[in-house]
C-alpha positions in Angstrom: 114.9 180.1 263.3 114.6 176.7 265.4 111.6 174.6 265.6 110.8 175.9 268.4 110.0 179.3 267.4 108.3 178.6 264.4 106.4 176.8 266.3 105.4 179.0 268.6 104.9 181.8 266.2 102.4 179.2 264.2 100.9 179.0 267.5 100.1 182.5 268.2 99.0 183.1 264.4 96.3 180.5 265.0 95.1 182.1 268.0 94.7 185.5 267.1 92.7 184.1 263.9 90.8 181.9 265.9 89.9 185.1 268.4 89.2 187.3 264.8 86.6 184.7 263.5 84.5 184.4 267.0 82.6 187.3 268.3 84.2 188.1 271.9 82.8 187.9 275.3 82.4 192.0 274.7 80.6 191.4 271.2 78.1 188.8 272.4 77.4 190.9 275.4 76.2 193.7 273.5 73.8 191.7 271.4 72.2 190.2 274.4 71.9 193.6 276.0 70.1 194.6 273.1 68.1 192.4 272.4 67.0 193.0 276.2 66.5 196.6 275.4 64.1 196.0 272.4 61.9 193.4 274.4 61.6 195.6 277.9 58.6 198.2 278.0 58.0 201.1 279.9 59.6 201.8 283.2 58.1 200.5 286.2 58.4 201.3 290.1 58.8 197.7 291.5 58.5 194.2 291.1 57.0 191.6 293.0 59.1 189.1 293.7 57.5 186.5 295.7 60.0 184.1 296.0 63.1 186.8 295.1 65.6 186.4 292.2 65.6 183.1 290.4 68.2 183.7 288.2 70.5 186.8 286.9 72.3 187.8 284.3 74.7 191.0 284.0 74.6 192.8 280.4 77.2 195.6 281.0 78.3 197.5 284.3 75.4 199.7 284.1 72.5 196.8 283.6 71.6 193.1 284.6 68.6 191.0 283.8 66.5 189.3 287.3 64.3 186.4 287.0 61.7 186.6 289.5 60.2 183.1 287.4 60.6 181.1 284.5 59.1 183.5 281.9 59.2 187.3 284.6 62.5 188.9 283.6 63.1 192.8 284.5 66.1 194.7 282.7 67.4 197.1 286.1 69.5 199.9 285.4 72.2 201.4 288.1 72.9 205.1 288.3 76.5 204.8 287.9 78.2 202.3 286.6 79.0 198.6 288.9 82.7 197.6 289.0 83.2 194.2 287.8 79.1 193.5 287.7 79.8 191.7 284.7 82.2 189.4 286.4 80.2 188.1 289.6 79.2 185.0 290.3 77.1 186.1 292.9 74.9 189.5 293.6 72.2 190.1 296.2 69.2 192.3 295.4 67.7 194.3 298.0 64.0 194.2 299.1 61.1 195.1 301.6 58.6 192.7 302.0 59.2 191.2 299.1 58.7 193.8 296.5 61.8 195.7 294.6 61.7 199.3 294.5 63.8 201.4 291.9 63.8 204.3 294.5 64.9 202.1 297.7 66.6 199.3 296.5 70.4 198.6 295.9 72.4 195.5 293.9 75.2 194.5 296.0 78.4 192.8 295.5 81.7 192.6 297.4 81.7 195.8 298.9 79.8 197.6 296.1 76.6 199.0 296.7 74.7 199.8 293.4 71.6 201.7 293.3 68.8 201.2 290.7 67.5 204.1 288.5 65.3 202.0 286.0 63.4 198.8 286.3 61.6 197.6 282.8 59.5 194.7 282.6 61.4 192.4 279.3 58.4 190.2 277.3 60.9 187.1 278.0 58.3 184.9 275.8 59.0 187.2 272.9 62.9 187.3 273.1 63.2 183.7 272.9 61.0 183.0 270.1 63.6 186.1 268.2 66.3 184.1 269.5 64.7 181.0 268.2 64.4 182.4 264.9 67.6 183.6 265.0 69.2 180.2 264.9 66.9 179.2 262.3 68.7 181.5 259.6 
């Protein structure tokens, strides 16, 4: 074998280890959507949302996370699963005078159109003090 190969195959070892000691993108995803999930409460109808999404954050293809203000977070749920959701950089929520309504209002991106079939309220105060904690172990 030349240098170059052994080199390469050195590479490749310390890759794949590298990739085997860190959680993946999948992994890390799944914690956060449940720690989501055990911080949301009942269902609700719709949201107020004043001044509209602050901030979002997508936790699989079926569910996202809106800000509506610093400490108002919702968990929405589609009806079918999003294409790609995961992978947007941007998404526009639907609304009527300002208010978000799981029975009338969609999540769009590219040329999907994404209807909702659960909003939850998340106790965002709550889920940072767990994550908080969590870094404290």
């Amino acid at each position: 074998m030349d240098l170059r190969t052994t080199l390469a195959g050195a590479g490749l070892v310390l890759t794949l280890a590298a990739c085997a000691a860190s959680p993946s993108y999948l992994e890390r995803q799944d914690v956060e959507l449940a720690r989501f999930e055990k911080h949301a409460g009942e269902p609700i109808e719709r949201i107020k949302a004043f001044r509209g999404v602050d901030q979002w954050q997508a936790l699989s293809s079926l569910k996202l996370v809106i800000w509506t203000g610093v400490s108002r977070a919702y968990l929405l749920t589609m009806r079918a699963p999003c294409t790609g959701l995961e992978f947007q950089k941007a998404i526009a929520v639907t609304s009527s005078n300002n208010i978000i309504d799981v029975h009338f209002d969609t999540v769009r991106f590219e040329q999907q159109v994404c209807y909702l079939s659960e909003i939850r309220p998340v106790d965002y105060k709550a889920l940072q003090q767990e994550r908080r904690d969590h870094k404290d172990l």
